[in-house]
C-alpha positions in Angstrom: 57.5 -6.4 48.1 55.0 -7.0 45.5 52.3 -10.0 45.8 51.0 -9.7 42.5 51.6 -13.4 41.7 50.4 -14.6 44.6 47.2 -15.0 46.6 45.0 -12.3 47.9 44.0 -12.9 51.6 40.1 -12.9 52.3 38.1 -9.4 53.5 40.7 -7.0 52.0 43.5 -8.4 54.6 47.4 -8.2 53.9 49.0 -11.4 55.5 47.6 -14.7 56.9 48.3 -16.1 60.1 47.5 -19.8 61.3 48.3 -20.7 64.9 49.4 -24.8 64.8 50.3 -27.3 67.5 51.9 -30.8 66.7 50.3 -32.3 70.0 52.7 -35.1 70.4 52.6 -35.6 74.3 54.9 -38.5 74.9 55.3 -39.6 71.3 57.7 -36.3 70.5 60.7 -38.9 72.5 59.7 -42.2 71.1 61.0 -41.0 67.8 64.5 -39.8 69.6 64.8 -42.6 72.0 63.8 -46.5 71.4 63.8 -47.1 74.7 61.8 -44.0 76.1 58.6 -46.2 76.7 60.6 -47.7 79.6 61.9 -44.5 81.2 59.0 -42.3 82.8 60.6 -39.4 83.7 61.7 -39.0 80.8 58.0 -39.5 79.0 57.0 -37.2 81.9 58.2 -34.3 79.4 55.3 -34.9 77.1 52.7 -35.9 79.3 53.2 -31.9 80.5 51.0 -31.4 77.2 47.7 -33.2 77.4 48.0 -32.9 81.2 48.2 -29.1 81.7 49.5 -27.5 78.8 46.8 -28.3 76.4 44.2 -26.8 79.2 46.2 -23.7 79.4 46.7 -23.2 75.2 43.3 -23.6 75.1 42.5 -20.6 77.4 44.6 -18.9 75.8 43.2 -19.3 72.8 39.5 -18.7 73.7 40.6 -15.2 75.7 42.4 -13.8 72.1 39.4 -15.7 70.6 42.3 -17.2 67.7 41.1 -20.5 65.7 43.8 -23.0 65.6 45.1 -26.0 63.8 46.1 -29.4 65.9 47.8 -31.9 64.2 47.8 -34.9 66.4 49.7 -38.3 66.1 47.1 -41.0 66.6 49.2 -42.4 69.5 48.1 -39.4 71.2 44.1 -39.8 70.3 44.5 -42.9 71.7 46.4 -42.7 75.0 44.5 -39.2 75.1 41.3 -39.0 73.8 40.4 -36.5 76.9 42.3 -34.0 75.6 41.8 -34.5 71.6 37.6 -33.9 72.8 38.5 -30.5 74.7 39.9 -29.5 71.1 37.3 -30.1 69.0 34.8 -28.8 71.8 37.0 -25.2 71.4 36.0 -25.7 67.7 39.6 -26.0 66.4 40.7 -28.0 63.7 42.4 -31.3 64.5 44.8 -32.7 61.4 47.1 -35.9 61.0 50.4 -36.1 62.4 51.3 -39.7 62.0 50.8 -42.5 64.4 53.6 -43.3 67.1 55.8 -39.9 65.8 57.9 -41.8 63.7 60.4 -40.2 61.1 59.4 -40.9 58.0 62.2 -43.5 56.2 62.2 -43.3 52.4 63.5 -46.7 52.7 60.7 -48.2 54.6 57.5 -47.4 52.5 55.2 -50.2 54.3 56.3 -48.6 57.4 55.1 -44.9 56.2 51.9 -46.6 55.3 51.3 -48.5 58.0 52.2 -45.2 60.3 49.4 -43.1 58.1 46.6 -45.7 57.8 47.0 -46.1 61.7 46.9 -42.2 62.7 44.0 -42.3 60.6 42.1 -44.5 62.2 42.6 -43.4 65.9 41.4 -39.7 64.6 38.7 -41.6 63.3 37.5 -43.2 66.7 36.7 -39.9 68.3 34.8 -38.9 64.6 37.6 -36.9 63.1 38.6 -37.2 59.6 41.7 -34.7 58.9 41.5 -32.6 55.9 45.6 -31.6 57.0 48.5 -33.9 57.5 51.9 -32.8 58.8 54.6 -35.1 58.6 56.5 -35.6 62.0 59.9 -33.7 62.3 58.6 -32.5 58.5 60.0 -35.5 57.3 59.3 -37.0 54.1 59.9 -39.6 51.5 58.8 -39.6 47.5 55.3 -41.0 48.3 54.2 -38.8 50.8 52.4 -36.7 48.7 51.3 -38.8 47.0 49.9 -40.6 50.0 48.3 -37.6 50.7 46.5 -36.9 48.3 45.2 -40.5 47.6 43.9 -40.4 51.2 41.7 -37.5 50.8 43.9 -35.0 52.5 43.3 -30.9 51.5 46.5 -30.1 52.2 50.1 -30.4 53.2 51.9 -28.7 55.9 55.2 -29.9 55.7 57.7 -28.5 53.4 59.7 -25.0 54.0 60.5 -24.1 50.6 57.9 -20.9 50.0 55.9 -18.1 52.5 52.5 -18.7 50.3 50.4 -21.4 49.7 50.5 -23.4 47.0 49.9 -26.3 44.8 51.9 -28.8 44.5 52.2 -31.4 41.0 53.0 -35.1 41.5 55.8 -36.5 39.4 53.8 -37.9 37.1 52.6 -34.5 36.6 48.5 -34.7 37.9 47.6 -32.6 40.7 48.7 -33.0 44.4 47.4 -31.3 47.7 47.8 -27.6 48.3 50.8 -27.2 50.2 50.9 -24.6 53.7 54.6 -24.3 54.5 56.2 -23.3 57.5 60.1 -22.6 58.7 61.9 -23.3 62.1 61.8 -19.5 62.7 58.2 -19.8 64.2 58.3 -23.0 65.6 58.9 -23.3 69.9 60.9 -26.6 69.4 63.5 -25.1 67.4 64.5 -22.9 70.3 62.3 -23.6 73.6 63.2 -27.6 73.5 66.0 -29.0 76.0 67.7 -31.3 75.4 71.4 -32.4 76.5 73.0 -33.9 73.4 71.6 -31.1 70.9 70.5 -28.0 73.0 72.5 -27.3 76.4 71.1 -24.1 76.6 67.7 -22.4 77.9 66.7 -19.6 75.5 64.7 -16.4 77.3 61.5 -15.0 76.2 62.8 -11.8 75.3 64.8 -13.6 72.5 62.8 -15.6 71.3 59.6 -12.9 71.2 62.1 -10.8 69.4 63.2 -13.6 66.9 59.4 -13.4 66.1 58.0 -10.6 66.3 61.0 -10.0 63.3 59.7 -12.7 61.4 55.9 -11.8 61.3 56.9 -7.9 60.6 58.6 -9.0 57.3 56.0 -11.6 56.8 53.3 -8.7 56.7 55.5 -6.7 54.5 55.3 -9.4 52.1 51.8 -10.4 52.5 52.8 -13.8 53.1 51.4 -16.7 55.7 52.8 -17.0 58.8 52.3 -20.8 60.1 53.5 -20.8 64.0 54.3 -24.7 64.8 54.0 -24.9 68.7 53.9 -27.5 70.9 51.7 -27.8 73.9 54.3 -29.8 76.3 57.1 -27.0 75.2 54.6 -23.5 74.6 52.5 -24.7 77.4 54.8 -24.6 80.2 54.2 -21.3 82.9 57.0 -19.0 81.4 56.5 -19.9 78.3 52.8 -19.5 78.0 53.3 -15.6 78.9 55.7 -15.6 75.9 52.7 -17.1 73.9 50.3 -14.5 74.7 52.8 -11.7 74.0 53.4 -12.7 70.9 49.3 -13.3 69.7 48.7 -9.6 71.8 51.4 -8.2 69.0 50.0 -9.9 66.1 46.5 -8.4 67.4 47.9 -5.2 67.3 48.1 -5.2 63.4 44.4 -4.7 62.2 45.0 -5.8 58.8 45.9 -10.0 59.6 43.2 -12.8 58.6 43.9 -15.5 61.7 42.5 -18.5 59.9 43.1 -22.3 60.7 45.1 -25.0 57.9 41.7 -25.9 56.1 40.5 -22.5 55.9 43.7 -21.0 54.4 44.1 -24.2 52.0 40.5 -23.4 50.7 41.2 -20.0 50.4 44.0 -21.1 48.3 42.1 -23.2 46.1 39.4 -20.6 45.8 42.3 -17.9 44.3 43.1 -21.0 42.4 39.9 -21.4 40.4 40.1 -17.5 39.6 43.0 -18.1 38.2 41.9 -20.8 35.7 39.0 -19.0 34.6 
C-alpha cells in the first residue's frame, strides 16, 4: 500500500510502534461498578497493577530496552505515587487519563472538567505535566478536544478512525491537537479482561499473539503506527507477561520499526507537518 500522503517515519524506518499502558489500578472498576470502593476483592483486581504488575512491565521493558507511554488517571498518582516514580525513573512518558476513570458524559460537561482539571493536578504533585491525554474507555464528548488543546495537551490518543497520525480541526475550524489513534485489536482489555456479565471466557496466548502478530504484519505493510493499549493489572499478570514479551521479541525481529513513545511520534508528526506547509 502506498504511504505517499502520509508521514514518513524518522531514520529511514517503515512503520511506528508506541508501547502504551492505561495504568488504572483500582480505578478501571469504579467506572463499571458504583459500589466497587466497598468490595475489596473485587478492587483486589487492580491493585494486581501498581503492586506487581507495574514492577514486572517495567523489567520487561528495560530487558527489550522499549520506551513507553503511561497514561495514568490521577486517582492512581494519588493512591500510588510509588509506582507513578518507578515510571518516570525508567524514563517513560507518563500522560493524562482522567481522574477517578470516569466515562466521559456529553451530558455532564462540569463533570468532564472537573475530572480533567483534577487528573491534572495529581500528575502535577509528583512534577509531571502530560503533553498526552487519553480519554478513559476512549470516551468522548464535543468538548474534549477542545479541552485538550486549551489545556496545553500535544496530543490525543483516543479516537479509532485512522492508522496515521494526524491533525485534527475544531468545529469552529482553528487547529486542535495531533491525534495518535489506536483500535481494540491491540489492546489486552479487549480480549485478556474477565469479566462475568460481558466476557465468560479466558482467551489463550496463542490467540491472542496470533491476533497480533496479524495486525502489526499488515500494519508494516502499510507503514502505519501501531499503538498497543495494555494494562498492567491485565498484561502484567505471570501468563500473560510471557505473551508480552513474545509479542515485543517479534516486533524486534523486524529491523526496519521506529519504537517511539506518544510525545515523540506526535512531534514527529508535527515535524512532517511543517514540511508540508512550506
Amino acid at each position: 500500500m502506498e504511504n505517499e500522503d502520509h508521514m514518513k517515519w524518522p531514520d529511514g524506518k517503515k512503520f511506528a510502534v508506541m508501547v502504551t499502558f492505561d495504568f488504572d489500578a483500582e480505578s478501571m472498576w469504579f467506572s463499571e461498578d458504583p459500589t466497587a470502593m466497598r468490595k475489596p476483592s473485587i478492587l483486589s483486581q487492580g491493585t494486581y497493577g501498581p503492586r506487581r504488575g507495574i514492577h514486572k512491565v517495567l523489567e520487561t521493558l528495560r530487558y527489550f530496552e522499549v520506551p513507553a507511554s503511561f497514561y495514568v488517571p490521577g486517582w492512581t498518582a494519588d493512591k500510588h505515587p510509588g509506582a507513578i516514580e518507578a515510571v518516570l525513573k525508567h524514563g517513560h512518558e507518563v500522560g493524562h487519563h482522567g481522574h477517578m476513570h470516569a466515562w466521559i458524559d456529553p451530558d455532564d460537561p462540569d463533570g468532564e472538567i472537573e475530572e480533567m482539571d483534577k487528573g491534572l493536578e495529581a500528575l502535577k504533585k509528583l512534577g509531571v505535566v502530560p503533553k498526552g491525554y487519553r480519554a478513559p474507555a476512549a470516551s468522548s464528548s464535543e468538548m474534549t478536544l477542545e479541552l485538550v488543546r486549551d489545556r496545553g495537551f500535544l496530543y490525543n490518543s483516543g479516537f479509532l478512525d485512522d492508522v496515521y497520525p494526524y491533525r485534527h480541526t475544531l468545529v469552529d475550524g482553528s487547529k486542535g491537537p495531533v491525534e495518535l489513534p489506536f483500535h481494540w485489536n491491540l489492546d489486552d482489555s479487549a480480549i485478556t479482561y474477565f469479566n462475568f456479565d460481558t466476557q465468560p471466557g479466558i482467551f489463550p496466548n496463542a490467540h491472542i499473539l496470533d491476533v497480533w502478530k496479524e495486525e502489526i504484519n499488515v500494519i508494516r505493510e502499510w507503514g502505519a503506527l501501531a499503538n498497543i493499549t495494555l494494562h498492567p493489572q491485565l498484561i502484567g499478570r505471570p501468563s500473560r507477561m510471557t505473551l508480552f514479551k513474545h509479542f515485543l521479541d517479534y516486533i524486534q525481529s523486524f529491523d526496519d520499526v521506529w519504537f517511539a513513545t506518544g510525545t515523540q511520534v506526535a512531534e514527529a508528526f508535527e515535524t512532517f507537518e511543517n514540511t508540508q506547509e512550506q
